[in-house]
N, C-alpha and C positions, 0 to 999 in steps of 0.2 A: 619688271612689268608693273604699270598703274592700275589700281582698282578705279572706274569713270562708269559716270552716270550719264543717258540719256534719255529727253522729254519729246516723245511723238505728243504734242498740243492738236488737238484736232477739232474740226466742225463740220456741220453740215451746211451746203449753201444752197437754197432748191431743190433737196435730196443728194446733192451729189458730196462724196467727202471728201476734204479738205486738211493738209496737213502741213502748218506751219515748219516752211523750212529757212535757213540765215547760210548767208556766204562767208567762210571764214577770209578774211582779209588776206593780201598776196602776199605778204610780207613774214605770215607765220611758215615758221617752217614744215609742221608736219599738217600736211593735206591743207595747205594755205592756198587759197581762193577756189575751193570746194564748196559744192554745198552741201549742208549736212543738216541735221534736226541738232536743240539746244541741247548743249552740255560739255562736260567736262571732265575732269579728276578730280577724286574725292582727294581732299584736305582731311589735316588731320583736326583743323575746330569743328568739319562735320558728326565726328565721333566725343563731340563734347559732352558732358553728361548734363549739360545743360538744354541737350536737344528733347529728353523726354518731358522734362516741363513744359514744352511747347508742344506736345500731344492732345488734340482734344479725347475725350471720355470712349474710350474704344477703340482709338484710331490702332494701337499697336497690335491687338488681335485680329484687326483687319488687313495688317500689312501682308504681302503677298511674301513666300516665305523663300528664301533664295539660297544655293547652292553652289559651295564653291564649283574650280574647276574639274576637281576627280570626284565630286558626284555628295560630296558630303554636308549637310545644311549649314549655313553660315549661322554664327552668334546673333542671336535677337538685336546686340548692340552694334554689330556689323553690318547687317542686314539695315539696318535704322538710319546708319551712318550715309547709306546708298541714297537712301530712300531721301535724307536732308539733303544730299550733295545735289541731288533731280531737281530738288524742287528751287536752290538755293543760285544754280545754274540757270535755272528757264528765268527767273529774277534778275539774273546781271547779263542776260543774251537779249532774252527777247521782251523785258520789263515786263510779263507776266506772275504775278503773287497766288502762286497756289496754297492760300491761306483763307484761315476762317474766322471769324471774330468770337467774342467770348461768348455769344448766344448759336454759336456753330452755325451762323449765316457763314455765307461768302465773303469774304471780304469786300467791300462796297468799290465798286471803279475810281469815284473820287478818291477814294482812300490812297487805292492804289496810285494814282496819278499823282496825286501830292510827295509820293513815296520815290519818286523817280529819279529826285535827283541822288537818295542814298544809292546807287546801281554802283557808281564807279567807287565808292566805298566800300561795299562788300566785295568789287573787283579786286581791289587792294589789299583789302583783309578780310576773310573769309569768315572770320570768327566775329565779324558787325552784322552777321546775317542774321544770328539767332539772339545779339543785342538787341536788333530792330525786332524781331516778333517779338522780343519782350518788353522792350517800352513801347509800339504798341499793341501790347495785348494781343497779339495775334497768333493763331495754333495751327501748322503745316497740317495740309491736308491728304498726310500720306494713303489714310485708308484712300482713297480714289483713284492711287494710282495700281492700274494693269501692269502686272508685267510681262514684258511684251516679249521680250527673246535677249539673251545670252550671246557674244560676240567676241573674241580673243583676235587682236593681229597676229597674222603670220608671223613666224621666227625669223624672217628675214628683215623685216623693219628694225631701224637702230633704237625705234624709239614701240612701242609696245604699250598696248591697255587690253582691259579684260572689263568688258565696259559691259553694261543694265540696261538695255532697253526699258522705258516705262511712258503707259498711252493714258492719255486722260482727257477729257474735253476739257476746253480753255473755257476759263471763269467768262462767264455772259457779261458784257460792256466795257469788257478791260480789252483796251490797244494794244500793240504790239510794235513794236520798235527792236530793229539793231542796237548792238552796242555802240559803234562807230569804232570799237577800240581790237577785238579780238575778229568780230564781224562785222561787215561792211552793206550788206541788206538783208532784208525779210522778205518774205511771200509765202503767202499762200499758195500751196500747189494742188492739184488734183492727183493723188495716187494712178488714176485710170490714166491719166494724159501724160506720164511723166516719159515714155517713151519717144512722143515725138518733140519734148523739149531738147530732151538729150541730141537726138539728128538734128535738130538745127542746131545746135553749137550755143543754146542759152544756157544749158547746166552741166558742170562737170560734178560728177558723182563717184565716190567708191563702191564696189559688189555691195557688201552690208547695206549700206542705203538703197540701193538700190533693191536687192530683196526685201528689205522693209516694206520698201513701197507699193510690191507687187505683192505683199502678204498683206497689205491693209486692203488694198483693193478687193482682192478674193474675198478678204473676209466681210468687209462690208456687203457686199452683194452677196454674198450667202445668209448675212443674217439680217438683210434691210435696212438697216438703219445704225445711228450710230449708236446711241444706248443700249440695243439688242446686242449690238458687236462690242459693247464692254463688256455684260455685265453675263453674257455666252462666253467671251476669252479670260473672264476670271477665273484663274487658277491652269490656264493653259500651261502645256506640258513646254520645256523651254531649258533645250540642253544645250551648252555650252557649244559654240560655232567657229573653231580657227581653223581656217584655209590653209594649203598648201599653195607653193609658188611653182611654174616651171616658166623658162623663159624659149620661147620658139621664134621661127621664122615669122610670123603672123605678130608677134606682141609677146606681152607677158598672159598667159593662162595663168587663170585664179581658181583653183580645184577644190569646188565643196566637198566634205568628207563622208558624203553618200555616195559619192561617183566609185565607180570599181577602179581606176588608176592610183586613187588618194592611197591606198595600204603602202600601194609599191614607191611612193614620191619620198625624193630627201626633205629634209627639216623636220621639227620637232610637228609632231600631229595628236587630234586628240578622236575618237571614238568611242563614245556613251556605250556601253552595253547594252541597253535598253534599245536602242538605235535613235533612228529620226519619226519625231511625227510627223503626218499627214501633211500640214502643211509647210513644211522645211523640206521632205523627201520627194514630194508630187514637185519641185521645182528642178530647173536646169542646173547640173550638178558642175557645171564651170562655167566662166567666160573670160573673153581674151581682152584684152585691154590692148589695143591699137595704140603704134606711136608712140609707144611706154621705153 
């Protein structure tokens, strides 16, 4: 199983929120012409010790603090490694730089734009990511990112991750762009509205994503706005999430591990002692995947 990172990039457009989503191209094998929010598999140059130099003055005390899968805090340098993989992904997906310059501005949009064509560089080699913050000058802005929820595939996939949700608003006047290479488009989506794209046949989605989307909705309108709903979900409770499989007359059922069948189902399963918070438990604890 892969340790992977992913970036909820979010905005607001009229009050209503907005969450950068990219189709992964048909050609990849796993969950190839899906759509998903940016990201990837942590690399091992994310874990280079060359990434704390690229820290501005703080950032690492602000990092959100992360847990393996049986409940036990991850190493400051593992936890770090996440946090560079998020940010190092939303750069080679959706040409977003969540970085900051040496006076801990944002990084300037021209900056970034100038920057675009290193993307398929850091595509190639992982380890020209944290080259480039450092010729130029540039410091990940891990403190700002949320973490958002905790997510493991099922033991029936051939291929497995144990992926990092992380929410952040997208840097003001920087574009967004596909890779053309891994993903094949962007959009912006509406959390609220993602239901009726799914019935008409514009988005094909996984459960996780799909709970994601109905998690950001709630909570947005529970706390107004977007900043209110960062900076309220900082340090939200965010226990590790592998599904079980059963396959039925209807499709394949995808069984969250709050539903009362999950104990009794085969495959490998996982159960926080602590149980599920509010808003992982207050949700529908399977769905069936039609046509699967």
């Amino acid at each position: 199983m892969r340790a992977a990172a992913t970036v909820l990039l979010l905005r607001e457009t009229a009050g209503a929120l907005e969450v950068l989503m990219v189709r992964r191209h048909a050609a990849i094998a796993f969950m190839g012409g899906m759509w998903v929010f940016p990201g990837g598999r942590l690399d091992e140059a994310d874990a280079a010790a060359e990434a704390r130099r690229r820290l501005p003055p703080g950032a690492a005390a602000r990092m959100a603090p992360l847990r393996s899968a049986d409940g036990g805090r991850l190493m400051d340098d593992a936890a770090l490694a996440l946090h560079v993989a998020a940010c190092r992904e939303t750069f080679e997906e959706a040409g977003v730089l969540l970085a900051l310059d040496a006076s801990g501005a944002p990084c300037a949009p021209g900056r970034v734009a100038a920057l675009q064509g290193r993307r398929c560089v850091v595509e190639r080699d992982s380890s020209e990511f944290l080259r480039l913050l450092e010729a130029e000058d540039l410091y990940l802005d891990v403190g700002a990112l949320v973490y958002w929820s905790h997510w493991i595939t099922p033991s029936f996939e051939p291929k497995r991750y144990d992926t990092r949700f992380f929410a952040i608003r997208v840097p003001s006047g920087q574009e967004v762009s596909a890779d053309l290479s891994e993903t094949t488009d962007a959009a912006w989506v509406r959390p609220a509205g993602v239901h009726e794209a799914i019935e008409r046949g514009e988005m094909r989605i996984v459960p996780p994503t799909l709970y994601t989307l109905e998690d950001l909705a709630d909570s947005h309108a529970a706390h107004g706005g977007l900043d209110a709903m960062l900076a309220a979900e900082h340090g939200r409770a965010t226990p590790p999430v592998m599904p079980r499989i059963e396959a039925g007359a209807e499709g394949v059922r995808v069984v969250m591990p709050w539903d009362p069948a999950y104990a009794g189902m085969s495959g490998e399963g996982l159960q926080p002692a602590e149980g599920f918070p509010p808003h992982l438990a207050c949700r529908r604890s399977s769905v069936t995947l039609r046509g699967s």
